[in-house]
N, C-alpha and C positions, 0 to 999 in steps of 0.2 A: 628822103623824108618819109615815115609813115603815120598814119595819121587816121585818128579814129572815126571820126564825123565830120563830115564838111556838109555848109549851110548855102544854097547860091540863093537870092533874097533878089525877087525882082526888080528893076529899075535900080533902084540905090544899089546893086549890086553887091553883098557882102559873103564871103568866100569865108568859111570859119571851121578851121580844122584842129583839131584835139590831136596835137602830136608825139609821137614819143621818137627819137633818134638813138643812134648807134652811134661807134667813131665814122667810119664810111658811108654816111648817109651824105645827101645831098643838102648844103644849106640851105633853110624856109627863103624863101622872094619869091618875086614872081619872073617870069620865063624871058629867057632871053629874048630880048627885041619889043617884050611886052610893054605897058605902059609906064611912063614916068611916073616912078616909086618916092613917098614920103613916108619913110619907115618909123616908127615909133615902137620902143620896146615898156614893158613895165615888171618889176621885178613882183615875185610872190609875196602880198604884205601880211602873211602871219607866219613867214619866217622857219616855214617847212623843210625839214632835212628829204621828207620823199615828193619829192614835187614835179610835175608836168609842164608840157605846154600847149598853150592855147593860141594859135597860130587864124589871124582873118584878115582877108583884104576888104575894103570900101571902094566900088569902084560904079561912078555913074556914067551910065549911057545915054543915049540920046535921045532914047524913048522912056526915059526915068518916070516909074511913077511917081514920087515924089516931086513935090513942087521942086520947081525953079528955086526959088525964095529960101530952102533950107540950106543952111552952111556950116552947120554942125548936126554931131551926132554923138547916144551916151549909148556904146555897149553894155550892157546889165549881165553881167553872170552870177550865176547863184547857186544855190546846193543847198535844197531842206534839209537833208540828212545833216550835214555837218555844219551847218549855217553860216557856210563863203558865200560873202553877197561883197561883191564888188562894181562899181563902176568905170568905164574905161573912154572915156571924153574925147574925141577926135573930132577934126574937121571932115567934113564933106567935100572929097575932089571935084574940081572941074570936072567937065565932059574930058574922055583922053586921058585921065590923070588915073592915080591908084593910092589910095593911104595904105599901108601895107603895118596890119599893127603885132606884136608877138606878148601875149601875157602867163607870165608864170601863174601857177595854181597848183595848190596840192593834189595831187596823184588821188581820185575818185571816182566813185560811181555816181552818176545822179544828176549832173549838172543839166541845169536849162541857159536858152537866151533870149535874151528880150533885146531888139534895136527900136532907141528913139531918134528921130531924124526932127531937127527944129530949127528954128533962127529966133532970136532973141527968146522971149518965154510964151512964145506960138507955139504949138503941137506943130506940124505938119503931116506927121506917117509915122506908123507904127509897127513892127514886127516880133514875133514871138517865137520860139520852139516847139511852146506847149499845144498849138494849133494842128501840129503836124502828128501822125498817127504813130511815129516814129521818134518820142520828145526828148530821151534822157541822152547823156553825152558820158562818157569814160573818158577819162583823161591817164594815161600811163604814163611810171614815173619815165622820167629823162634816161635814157639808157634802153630801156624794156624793148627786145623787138618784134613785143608782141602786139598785133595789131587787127582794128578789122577794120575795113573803109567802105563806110558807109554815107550815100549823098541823100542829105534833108533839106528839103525846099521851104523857105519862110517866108511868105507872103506877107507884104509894108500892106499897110492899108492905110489909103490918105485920107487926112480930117478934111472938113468936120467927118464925128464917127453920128453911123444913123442909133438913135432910141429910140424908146418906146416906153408905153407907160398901160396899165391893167384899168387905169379909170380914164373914162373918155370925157371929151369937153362936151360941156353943159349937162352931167351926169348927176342926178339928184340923190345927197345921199344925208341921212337923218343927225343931227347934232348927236354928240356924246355916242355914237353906235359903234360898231366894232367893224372893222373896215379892213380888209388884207388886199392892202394894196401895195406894188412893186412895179419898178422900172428896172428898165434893163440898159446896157449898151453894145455895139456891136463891135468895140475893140478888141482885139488880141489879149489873152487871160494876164495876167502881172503885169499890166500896163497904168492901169490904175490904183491908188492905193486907200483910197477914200473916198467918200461922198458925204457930203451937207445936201439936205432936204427942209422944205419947210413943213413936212410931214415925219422929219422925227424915225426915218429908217437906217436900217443895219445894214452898213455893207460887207455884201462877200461876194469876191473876185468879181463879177461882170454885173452883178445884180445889189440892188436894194429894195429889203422891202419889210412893211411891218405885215403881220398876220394874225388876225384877227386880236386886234392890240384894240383895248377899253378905253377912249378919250381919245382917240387919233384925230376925231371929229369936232371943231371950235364948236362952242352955246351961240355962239351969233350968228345967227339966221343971215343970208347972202350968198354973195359968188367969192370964192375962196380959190387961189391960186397956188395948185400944185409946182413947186418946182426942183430940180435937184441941180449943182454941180459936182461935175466928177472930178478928183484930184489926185493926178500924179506929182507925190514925193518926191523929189529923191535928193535931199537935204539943198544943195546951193542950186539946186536946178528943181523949180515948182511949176506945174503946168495945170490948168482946170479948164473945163468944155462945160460950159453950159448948154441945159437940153432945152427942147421947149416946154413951153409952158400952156399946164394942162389947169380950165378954169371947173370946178361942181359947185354944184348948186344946195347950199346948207338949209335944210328945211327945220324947220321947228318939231326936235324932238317928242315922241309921245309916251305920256306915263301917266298916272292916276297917284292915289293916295290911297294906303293900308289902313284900313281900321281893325286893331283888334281890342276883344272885350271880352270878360268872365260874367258870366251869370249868376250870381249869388242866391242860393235857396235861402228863402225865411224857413228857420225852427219849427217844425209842427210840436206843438203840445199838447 
């Protein structure tokens, strides 16, 4: 087997190697005597004449960072360049066990991945590629024996994920004023794919925020409660973290009134 990238992902364990074979390579599994394998394959779904493989095991230890509690997991692969965004839905082994998964993919530059680790539609942990200073993956076609092996380490980060927000509680700020405010989170980059705010901000990748946006600020004077959730898509599987909640203080906006006027000269005669 040779193989371009491989991912070891702490606690949840997940081994993910970008491979390409010859006739005399050695079939993907895991090692003799290793742990009891539940193999899963998936073929390439757009049907590529030059296609690869993507070769990862799941495998949890005893000192797992992820919770107990999670018993499924969604591999994410994806590819800007050519926009392969696929999902690959596994179970989470026991302690001792291995899922052992193999997924075709066209033959590319570019690839990222994202692991979500959950049980019913609870987050519990999260891990990325794009975190690691080393992000993109090559995948060469089936045959190619060219190869380079490279080991990238993906850190799960279990929920809840920590926020933050640029306006603090009990922070007085003027009705109708211009306000650039943003929160942030501290999950793994493509793990979230949206946010709902009751402040009306944009998301992009880990952050939302308006900047210096005209009416962000209600006319009713009071305590106004900031809050956002963050929302991971990924069509039959919806996940959202709510953050906390940030209260300011609405003062009554100030302004005057314009008078303007012309002077009219009377006619000297």
């Amino acid at each position: 087997m040779s193989c371009t990238k491989t991912w070891f992902i702490a606690g949840f364990v997940a081994v993910l190697a970008a491979c390409s074979s010859t006739e005399h390579s050695t079939p993907v599994g895991p090692p003799p005597g290793g742990p009891i394998s539940d193999t899963v394959s998936f073929p390439d779904p757009t049907g590529s004449a030059n296609r690869g493989l993507v070769h990862f095991n799941l495998t949890r230890n005893s000192t797992s960072n992820v919770p107990s509690s999670a018993d499924s997991a969604l591999v994410h692969i994806y590819n800007y360049g050519s926009s392969f965004n696929q999902l690959y839905p596994v179970k989470i082994p026991v302690p001792g066990a291995q899922t052992v998964v193999s997924a075709q993919v066209p033959a590319d530059t570019g690839y990222y991945v994202a692991v979500l680790a959950f049980h019913g539609s609870t987050l519990d942990a999260v891990g990325s590629s794009r975190d690691n200073s080393d992000t993109t993956i090559t995948v060469f076609p089936e045959g190619n024996p060219t190869y380079v092996a490279t080991q990238v380490h993906i850190e799960m980060s279990r929920a809840p994920f920590a926020t933050g927000n640029s306006a603090q509680e009990g922070e007085h700020v003027a009705a109708g004023s211009h306000i650039p405010w943003s929160a942030g989170i501290s999950a793994p980059f493509d793990i979230f794919t949206d946010v709902s705010s009751t402040w009306g901000c944009q998301f992009n990748g880990n952050v939302c925020a308006v900047y210096s946006y005209q009416g962000t600020v209600p006319d009713t004077p009071g305590p106004w409660a900031l809050q956002e959730m963050w929302i991971a898509d990924y069509g039959d599987h919806v996940f959202s973290v709510a953050s906390d909640t940030v209260h300011v203080i609405i003062d009554q906006g100030t302004g005057g009134i314009d008078i303007s006027f012309s002077r009219q000269h009377q006619p000297q005669h």
